[in-house]
C-alpha positions as CSV (number, residue, x, y, z in Angstrom):
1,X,100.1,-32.0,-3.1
2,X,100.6,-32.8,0.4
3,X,104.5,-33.6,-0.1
4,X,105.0,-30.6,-1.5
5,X,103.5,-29.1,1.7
6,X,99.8,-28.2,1.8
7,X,98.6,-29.6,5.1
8,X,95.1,-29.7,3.8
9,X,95.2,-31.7,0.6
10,X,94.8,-35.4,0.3
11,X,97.2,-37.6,-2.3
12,X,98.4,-40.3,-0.7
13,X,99.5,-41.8,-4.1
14,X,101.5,-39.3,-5.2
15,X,102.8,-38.9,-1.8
16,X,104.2,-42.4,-2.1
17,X,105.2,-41.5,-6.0
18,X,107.0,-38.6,-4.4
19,X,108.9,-40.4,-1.9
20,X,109.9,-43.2,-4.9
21,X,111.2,-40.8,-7.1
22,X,112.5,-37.0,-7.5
23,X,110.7,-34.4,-6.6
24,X,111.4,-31.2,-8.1
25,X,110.8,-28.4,-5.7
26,X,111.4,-25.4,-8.6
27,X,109.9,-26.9,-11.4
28,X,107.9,-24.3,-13.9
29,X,106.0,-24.5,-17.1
30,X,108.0,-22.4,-20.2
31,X,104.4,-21.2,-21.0
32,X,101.4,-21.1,-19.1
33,X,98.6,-21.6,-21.1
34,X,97.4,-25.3,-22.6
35,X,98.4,-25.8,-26.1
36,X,101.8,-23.8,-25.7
37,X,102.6,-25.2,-22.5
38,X,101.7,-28.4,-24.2
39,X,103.8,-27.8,-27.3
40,X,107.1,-27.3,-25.1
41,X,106.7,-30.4,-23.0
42,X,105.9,-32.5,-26.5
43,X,108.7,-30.8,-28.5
44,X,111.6,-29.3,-25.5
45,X,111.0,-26.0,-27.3
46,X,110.3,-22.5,-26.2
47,X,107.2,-20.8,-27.0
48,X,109.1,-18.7,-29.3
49,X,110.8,-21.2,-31.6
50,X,107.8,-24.0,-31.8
51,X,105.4,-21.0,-32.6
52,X,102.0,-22.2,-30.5
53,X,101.2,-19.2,-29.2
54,X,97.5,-19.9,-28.4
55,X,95.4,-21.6,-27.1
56,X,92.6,-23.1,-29.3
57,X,93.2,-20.5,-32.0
58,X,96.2,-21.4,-33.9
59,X,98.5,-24.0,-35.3
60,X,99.9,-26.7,-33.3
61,X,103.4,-27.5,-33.6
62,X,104.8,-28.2,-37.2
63,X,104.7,-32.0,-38.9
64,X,108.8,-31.8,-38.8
65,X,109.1,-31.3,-35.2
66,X,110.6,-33.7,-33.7
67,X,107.6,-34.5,-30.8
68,X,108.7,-37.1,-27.7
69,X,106.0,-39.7,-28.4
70,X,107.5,-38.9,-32.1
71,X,111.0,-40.0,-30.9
72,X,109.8,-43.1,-28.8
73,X,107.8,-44.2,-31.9
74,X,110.4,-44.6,-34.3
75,X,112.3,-46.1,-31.4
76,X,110.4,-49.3,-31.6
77,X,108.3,-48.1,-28.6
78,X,104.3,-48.8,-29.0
79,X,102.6,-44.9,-28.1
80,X,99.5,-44.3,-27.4
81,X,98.0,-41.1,-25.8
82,X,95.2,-41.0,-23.2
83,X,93.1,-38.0,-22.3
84,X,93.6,-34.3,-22.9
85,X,96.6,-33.5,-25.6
86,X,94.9,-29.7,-26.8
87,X,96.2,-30.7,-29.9
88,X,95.1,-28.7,-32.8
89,X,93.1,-29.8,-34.5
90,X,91.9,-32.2,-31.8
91,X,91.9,-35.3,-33.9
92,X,96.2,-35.5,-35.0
93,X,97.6,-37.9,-33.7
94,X,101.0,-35.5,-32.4
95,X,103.5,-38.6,-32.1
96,X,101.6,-41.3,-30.9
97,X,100.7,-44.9,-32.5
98,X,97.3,-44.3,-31.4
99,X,94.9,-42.1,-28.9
100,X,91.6,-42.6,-26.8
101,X,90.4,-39.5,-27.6
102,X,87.8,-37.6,-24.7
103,X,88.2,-33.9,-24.9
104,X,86.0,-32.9,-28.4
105,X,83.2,-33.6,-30.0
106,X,84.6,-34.9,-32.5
107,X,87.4,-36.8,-33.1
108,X,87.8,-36.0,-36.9
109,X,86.7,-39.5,-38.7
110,X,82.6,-38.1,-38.5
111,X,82.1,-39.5,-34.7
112,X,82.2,-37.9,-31.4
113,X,85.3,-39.1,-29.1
114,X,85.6,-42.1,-27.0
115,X,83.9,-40.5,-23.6
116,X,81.0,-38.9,-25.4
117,X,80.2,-42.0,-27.3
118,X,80.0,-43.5,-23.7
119,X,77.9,-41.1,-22.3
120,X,75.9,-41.3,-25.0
121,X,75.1,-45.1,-25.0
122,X,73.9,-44.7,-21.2
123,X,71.3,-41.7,-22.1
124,X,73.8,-39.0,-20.4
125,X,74.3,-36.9,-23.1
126,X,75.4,-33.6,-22.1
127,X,75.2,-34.5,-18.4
128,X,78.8,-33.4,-17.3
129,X,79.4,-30.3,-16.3
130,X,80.6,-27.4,-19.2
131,X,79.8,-24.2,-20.8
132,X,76.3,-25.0,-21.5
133,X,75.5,-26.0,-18.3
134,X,73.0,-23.6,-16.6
135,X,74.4,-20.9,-14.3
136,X,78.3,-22.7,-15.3
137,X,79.1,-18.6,-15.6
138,X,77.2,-17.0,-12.6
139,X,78.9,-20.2,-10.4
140,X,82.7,-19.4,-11.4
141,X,82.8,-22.3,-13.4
142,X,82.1,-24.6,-9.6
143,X,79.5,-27.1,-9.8
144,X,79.5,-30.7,-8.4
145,X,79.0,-33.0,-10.8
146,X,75.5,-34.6,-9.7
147,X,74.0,-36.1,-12.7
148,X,76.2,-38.4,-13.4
149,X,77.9,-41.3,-11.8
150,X,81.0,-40.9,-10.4
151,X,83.1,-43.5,-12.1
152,X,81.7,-41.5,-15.2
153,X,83.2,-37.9,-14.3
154,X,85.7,-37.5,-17.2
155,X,89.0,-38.1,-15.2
156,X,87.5,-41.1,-14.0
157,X,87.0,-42.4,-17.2
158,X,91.0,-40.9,-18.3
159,X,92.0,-43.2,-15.2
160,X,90.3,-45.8,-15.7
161,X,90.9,-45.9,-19.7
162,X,94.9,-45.1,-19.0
163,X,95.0,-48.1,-16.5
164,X,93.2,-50.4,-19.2
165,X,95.3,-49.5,-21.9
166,X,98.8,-50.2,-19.6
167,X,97.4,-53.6,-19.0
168,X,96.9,-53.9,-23.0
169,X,100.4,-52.5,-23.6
170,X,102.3,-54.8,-21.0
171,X,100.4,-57.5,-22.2
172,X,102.1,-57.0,-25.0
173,X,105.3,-57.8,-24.3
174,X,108.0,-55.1,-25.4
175,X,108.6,-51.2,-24.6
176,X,106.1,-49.0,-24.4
177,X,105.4,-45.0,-24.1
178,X,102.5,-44.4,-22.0
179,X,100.5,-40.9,-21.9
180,X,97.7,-40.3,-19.4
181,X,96.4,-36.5,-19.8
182,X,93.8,-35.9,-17.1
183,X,91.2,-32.7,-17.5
184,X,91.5,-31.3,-14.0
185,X,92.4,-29.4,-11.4
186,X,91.5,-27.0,-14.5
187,X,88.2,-25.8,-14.2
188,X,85.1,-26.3,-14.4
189,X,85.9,-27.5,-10.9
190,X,83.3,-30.5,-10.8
191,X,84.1,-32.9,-8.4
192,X,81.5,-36.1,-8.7
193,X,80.6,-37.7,-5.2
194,X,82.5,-38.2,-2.7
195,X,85.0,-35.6,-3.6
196,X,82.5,-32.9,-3.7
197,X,81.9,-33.1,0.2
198,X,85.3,-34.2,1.6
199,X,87.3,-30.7,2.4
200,X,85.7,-28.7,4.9
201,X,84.8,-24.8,3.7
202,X,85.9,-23.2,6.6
203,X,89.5,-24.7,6.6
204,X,90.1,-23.6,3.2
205,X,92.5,-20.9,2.0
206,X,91.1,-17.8,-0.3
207,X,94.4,-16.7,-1.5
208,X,97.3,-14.2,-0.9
209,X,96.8,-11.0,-2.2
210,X,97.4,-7.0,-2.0
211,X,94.9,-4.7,-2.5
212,X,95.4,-2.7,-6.1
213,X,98.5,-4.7,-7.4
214,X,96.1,-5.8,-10.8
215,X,96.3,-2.1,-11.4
216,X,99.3,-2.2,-13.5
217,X,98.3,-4.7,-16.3
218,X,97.4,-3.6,-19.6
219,X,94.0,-2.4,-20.1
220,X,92.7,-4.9,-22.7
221,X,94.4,-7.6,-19.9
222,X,92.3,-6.1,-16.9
223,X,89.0,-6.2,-18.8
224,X,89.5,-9.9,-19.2
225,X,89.5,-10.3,-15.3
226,X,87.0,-7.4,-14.7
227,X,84.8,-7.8,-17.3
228,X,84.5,-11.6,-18.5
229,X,82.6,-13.7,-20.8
230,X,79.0,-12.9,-21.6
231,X,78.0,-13.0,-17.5
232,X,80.4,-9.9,-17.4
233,X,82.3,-11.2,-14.2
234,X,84.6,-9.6,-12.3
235,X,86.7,-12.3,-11.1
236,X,88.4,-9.8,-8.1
237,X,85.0,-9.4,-7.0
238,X,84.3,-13.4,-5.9
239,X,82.7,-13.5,-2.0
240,X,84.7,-15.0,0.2
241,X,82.2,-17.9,0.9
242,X,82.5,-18.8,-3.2
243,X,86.5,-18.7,-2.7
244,X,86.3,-21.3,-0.2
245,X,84.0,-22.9,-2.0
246,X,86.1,-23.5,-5.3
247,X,88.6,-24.2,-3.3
248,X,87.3,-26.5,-1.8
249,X,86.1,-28.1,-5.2
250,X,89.3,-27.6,-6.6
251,X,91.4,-29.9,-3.9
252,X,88.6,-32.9,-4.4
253,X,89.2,-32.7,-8.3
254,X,93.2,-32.9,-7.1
255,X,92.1,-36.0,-4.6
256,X,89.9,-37.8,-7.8
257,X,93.0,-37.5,-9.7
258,X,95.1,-39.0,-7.6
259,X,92.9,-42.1,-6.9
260,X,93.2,-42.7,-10.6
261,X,96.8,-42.1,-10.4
262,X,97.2,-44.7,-7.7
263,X,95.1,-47.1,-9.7
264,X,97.7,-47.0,-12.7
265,X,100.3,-47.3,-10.6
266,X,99.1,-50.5,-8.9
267,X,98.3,-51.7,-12.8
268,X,102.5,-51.5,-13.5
269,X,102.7,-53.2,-10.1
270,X,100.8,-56.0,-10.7
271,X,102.6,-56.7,-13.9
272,X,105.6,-56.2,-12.0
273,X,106.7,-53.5,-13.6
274,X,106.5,-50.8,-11.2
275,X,110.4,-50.5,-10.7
276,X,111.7,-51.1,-14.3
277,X,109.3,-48.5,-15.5
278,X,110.3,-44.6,-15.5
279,X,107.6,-42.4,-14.6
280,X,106.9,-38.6,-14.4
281,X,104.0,-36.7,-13.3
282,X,103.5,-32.7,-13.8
283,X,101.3,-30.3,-15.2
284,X,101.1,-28.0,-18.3
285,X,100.1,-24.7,-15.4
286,X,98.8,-23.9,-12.4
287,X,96.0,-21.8,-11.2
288,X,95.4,-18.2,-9.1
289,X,92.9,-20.0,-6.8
290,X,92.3,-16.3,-5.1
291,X,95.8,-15.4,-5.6
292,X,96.5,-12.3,-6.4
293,X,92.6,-11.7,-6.1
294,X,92.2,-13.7,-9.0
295,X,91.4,-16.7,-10.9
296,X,92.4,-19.1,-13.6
297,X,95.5,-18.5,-15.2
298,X,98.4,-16.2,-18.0
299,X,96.7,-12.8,-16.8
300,X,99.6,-12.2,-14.4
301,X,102.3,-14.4,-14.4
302,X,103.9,-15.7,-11.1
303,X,104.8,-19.1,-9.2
304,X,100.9,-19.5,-8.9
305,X,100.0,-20.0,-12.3
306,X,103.7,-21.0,-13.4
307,X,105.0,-23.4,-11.0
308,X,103.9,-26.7,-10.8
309,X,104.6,-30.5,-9.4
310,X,107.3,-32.7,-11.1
311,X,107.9,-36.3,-10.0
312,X,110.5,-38.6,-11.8
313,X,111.0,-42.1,-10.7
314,X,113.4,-43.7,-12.8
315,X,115.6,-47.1,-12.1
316,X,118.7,-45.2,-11.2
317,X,117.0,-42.0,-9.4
318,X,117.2,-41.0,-5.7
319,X,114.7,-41.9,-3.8
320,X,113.1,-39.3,-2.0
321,X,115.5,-36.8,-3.7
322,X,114.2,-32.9,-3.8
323,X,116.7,-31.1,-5.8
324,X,116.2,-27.4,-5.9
325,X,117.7,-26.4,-8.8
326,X,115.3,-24.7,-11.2
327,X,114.0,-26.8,-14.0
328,X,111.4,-26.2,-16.4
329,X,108.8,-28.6,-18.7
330,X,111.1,-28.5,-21.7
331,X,113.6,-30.2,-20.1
332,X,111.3,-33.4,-19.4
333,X,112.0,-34.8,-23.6
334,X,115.4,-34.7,-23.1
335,X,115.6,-36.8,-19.8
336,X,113.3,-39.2,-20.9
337,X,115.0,-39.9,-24.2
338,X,118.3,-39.8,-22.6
339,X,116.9,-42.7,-20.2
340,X,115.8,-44.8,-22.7
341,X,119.1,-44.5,-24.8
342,X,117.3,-42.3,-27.5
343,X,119.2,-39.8,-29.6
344,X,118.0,-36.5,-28.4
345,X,116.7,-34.2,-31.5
346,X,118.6,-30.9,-31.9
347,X,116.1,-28.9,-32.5
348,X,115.3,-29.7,-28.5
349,X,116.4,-26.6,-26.0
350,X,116.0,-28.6,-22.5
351,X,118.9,-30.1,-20.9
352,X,118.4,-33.7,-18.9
353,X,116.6,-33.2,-15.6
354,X,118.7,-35.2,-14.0
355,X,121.8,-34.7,-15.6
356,X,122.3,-30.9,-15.7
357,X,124.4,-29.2,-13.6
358,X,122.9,-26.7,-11.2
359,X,123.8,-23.3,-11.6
360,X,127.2,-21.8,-10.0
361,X,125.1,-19.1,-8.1
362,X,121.0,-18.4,-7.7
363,X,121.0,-16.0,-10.6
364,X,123.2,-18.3,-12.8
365,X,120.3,-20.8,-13.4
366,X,116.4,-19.2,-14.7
367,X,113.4,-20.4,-16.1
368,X,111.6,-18.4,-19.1
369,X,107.5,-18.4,-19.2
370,X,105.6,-16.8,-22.1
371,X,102.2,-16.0,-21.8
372,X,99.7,-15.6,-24.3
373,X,97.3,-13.0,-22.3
374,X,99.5,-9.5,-23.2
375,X,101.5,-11.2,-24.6
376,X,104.8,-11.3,-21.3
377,X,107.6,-13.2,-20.5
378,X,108.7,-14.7,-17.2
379,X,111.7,-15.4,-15.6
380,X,111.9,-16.3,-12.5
381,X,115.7,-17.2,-10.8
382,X,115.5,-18.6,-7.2
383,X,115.5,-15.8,-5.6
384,X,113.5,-13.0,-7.8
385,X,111.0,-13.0,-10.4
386,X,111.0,-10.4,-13.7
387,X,107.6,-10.2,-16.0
388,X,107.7,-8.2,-19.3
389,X,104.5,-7.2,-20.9
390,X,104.3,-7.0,-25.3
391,X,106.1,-3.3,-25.7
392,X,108.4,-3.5,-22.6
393,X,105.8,-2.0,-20.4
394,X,104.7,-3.0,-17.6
395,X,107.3,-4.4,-15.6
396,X,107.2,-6.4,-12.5
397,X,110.0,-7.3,-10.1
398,X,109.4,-9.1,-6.9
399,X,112.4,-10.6,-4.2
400,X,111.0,-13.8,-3.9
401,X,113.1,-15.1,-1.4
402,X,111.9,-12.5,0.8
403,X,108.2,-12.0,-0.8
404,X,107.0,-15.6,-1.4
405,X,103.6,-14.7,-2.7
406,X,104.4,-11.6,-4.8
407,X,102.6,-8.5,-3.8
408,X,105.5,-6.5,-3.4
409,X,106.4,-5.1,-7.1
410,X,109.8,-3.7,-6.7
411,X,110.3,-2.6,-10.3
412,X,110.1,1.1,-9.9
413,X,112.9,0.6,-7.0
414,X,115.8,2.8,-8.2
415,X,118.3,1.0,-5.9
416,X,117.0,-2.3,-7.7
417,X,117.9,-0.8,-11.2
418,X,120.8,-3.5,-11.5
419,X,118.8,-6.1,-10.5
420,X,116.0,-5.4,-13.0
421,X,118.6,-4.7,-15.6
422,X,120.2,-8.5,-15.2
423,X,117.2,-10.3,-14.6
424,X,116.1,-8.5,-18.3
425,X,119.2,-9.7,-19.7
426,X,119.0,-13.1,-18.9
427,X,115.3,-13.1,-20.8
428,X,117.0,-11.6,-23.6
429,X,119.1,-14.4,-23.3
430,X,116.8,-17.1,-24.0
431,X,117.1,-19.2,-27.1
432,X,116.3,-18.0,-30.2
433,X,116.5,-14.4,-28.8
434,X,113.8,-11.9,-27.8
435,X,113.5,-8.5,-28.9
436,X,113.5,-5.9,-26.6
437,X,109.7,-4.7,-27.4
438,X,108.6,-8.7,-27.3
């Protein structure tokens, strides 16, 4: 996002979102792969006490969790989900009233979901981009989406679908939960027309990185990088003129995005509901994007693939605010039920992001990450940043005040030995305790 910095991007809507609300400048994810990412944001829960430790192979969270579209339910609220959930299975409704369902085949009543149905009414089955796209592999999963049009590309379709449906639920008089999952930034990065032209190659960015620093992950977690899929990629192998090319792909998905954020927004303001109405945007992870010599995400865990944007606007909320406290996703149930007067559930671990005090000193406040891929934890202070592989070993240690992008691993520093010490401690620390070999 260009107001959290990148000179290069273009989001003029959540610019404006930005400067309406708070804007969290150390905001993480407490996992960083889909569904458990997913799972703490619906539930405020770690990884390790919901239990959705993977992504598309294993069970979502249990039917007595207490979810947030749960809670605003049997307030009285109408819920309804939009887009991408990653609920497993696909088809349960997690919460909400009702979904418009776009990221399956099927939806689990015997048809295919919403956009498919679409697609398939116009004779464009099978026309956006995926995994059986020819050369999807051999392209790093970059393609522009060509064959379709580009009000069809499925975050178009989210947008326009999650703009629909707040028209349908202010129409309806009363309160209402609204949420609108879009697909991207996360690859396939398949920006439609004209989002697939607008950044120019040569300005774009290929990454920070320091030659051998992979070296240390765990074998099976290298071969993923190294050696993946059936196209046998190595993804620290990309050329350069790829890099700036998915790059470059990536940032118009971002822009196509936030037209269809903008359009939502000017939906609440035509019903004139745009100040009344609390509203957060975020993401369930980042992405390498040649970080690290790498790509996608959970191989190696750090503020790339962890960190992401958080806006709340609320009635109430500083304008413009950028606190930098450290936050993370499973304290977004707690704020948003404690705005709208709802008994937090005590089964949720977040404390209110607005409400919490910061910490007392940089160390005194953390945020915890699990990651499927090893399994490792994260936590990350605002000053350095610890990772823990499955067996205690490896270990990573970076000063991030001093070593922003994290190619300086630290944890064999003897003089450090303190540091790595406390910094394990406070993961030890986190609810629902660790082990030592977790």
């Amino acid at each position: 996002m260009a107001a959290n910095g990148n000179p290069l991007i273009r989001t003029p809507n959540l610019d404006a979102l930005a400067r309406d609300g708070v804007s969290f400048a150390h905001s993480y994810v407490n996992a960083v792969a889909c569904m458990p990412s997913r799972a703490c944001l619906m539930s405020g829960q770690h990884a390790n006490a919901h239990g959705v430790l993977r992504t598309c192979r294993g069970p979502w969270l249990q039917p007595s969790t207490p979810t947030l579209p749960g809670c605003f339910s049997a307030a009285g609220y109408q819920t309804v989900g939009v887009g991408k959930m990653h609920f497993q299975p696909w088809h349960v409704l997690g919460g909400f009233d009702r979904r418009v369902f776009t990221e399956s085949k099927y939806d689990g009543t015997g048809g295919q979901d919403e956009y498919r149905q679409t697609l398939k009414a116009l004779g464009l089955h099978n026309k956006n981009i995926g995994h059986h796209t020819p050369g999807f592999g051999k392209a790093f999963k970059t393609m522009p989406t060509t064959e379709l049009p580009p009000d069809l590309h499925i975050d178009a379709f989210i947008g326009r679908r999650g703009a629909e449906t707040l028209e349908q639920l202010a129409g309806r008089g009363g309160p209402f939960f609204l949420m609108v999952s879009f697909c991207g930034p996360h690859e396939p990065w398949d920006p439609p027309p004209p989002y697939d032209t607008m950044y120019d190659l040569g300005a774009m960015p290929t990454g920070w990185s320091r030659k051998g620093e992979l070296d240390i992950l765990p074998a099976r977690v290298l071969k993923g990088i190294t050696d993946m899929g059936i196209e046998h990629l190595n993804l620290t192998a990309v050329p350069d003129a790829k890099k700036r090319e998915i790059t470059a792909y990536y940032y118009g998905n971002v822009t196509l995005i936030d037209h269809w954020v903008g359009r939502i927004l000017d939906a609440l303001k035509r019903r004139g509901l745009y100040d009344d109405t609390v509203i957060v945007f975020t993401s369930d992870h980042g992405e390498y994007l040649g970080d690290h010599n790498t790509y996608y995400k959970a191989d190696f865990p750090c503020d790339s693939d962890c960190r992401v944007p958080l806006i709340l606007k609320a009635p109430g909320a500083r304008p413009g605010a950028r606190p930098e406290r450290i936050v993370g996703n499973v304290d977004i149930m707690p704020a948003l039920l404690d705005l709208a007067g709802i008994r937090v559930p005590e089964s949720c671990q977040g404390r209110n992001l607005l409400t919490a005090e910061p910490g007392s000193t940089p160390e005194s406040e953390c945020a915890i990450t699990y990651s499927e891929s090893g399994p490792s934890y994260r936590v990350r202070t605002r000053d350095w940043a610890y990772v823990r592989w499955a067996g205690g070993s490896p270990e990573t240690l970076y000063h991030v005040a001093e070593d922003p992008h994290e190619l300086n691993n630290l944890a064999g520093d003897t003089a450090l030995a303190e540091q790595k010490r406390f910094m394990r401690d406070l993961l030890f620390r986190l609810p629902r305790r660790l082990t030592p070999d977790t």
